[in-house]
N, C-alpha and C positions, 0 to 999 in steps of 0.2 A: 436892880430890883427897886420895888417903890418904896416909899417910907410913907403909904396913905397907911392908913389904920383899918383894916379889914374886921368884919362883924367876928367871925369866931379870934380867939385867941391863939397863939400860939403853941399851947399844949392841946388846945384840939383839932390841929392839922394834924391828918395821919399820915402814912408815908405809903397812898393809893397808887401812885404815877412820879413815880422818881427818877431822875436821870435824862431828863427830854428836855433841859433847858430850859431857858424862859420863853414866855411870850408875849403879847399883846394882848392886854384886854382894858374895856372897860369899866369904870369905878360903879357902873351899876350891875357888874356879876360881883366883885372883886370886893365892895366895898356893902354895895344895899343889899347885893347877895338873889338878884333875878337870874333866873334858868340862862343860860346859852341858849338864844335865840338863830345865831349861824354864824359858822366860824370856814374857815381856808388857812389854805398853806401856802404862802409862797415862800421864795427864794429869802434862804437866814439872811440875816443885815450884819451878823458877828459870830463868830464861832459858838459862842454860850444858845443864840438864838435860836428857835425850834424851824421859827417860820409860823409859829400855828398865830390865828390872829383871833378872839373872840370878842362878840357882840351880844345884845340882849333882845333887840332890835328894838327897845324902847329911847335908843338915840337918834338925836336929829341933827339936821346938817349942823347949829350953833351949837350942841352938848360936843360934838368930835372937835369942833374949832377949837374949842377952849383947852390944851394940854392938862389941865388940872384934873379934867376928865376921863384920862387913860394912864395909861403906865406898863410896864414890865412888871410881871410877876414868876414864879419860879413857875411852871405846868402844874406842880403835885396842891399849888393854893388853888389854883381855877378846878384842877379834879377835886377838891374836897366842895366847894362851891358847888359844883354838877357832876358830878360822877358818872353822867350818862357818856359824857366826853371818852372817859380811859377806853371804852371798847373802839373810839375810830383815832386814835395817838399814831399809829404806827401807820398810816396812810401816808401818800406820798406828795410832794411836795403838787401842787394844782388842784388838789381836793376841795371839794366845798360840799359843806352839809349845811341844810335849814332844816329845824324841828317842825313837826308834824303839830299845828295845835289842839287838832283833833284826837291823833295817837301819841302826842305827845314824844314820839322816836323822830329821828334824824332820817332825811330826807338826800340823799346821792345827788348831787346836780349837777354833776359831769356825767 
């Protein structure tokens, strides 16, 4: 898991999406707290691992180079972050959703 310092606290993580492992994401959902711009699943890297991977899409090819940038987080900190995420968790591994930034909902792209 990461040791960056995520904007809510500790006690105001609720327990929305618990039990899905960790994931991937970036320190601009994780950390400045931007929407999930478009996330996927691939194949886990570790048993703990979900496979889910999320983005903000306000990252660029130099913000991903830099490791300081991303990290592992439990699932239930990225759902308190975006909550719109808990309703596609259980999708299977190949999935890819991009939000809509006109409706603002998640977009199927397979």
């Amino acid at each position: 898991m990461s040791n960056k310092i995520q904007v809510k606290e500790a006690g105001e993580i609720k327990p929305v999406a618990t039990g899905y492992g960790v994931c991937f994401a970036t320190s601009e959902i994780a950390v400045k707290r931007h929407k999930v711009g478009y996330f996927y699943r691939e194949k886990p890297n570790s048993y703990a691992d979900s496979g889910w991977r999320f983005l903000s899409g306000y990252e660029s090819a130099e913000f991903m180079a830099n490791p300081n940038n991303t990290g592992l987080y439990d699932i239930n900190i990225i759902a308190n972050c975006d909550p719109a995420i808990i309703a596609y968790l259980h999708k299977p591994i190949g999935s890819v959703f991009i939000r809509d930034s006109k409706t603002d909902t998640f977009l199927d792209m397979i």
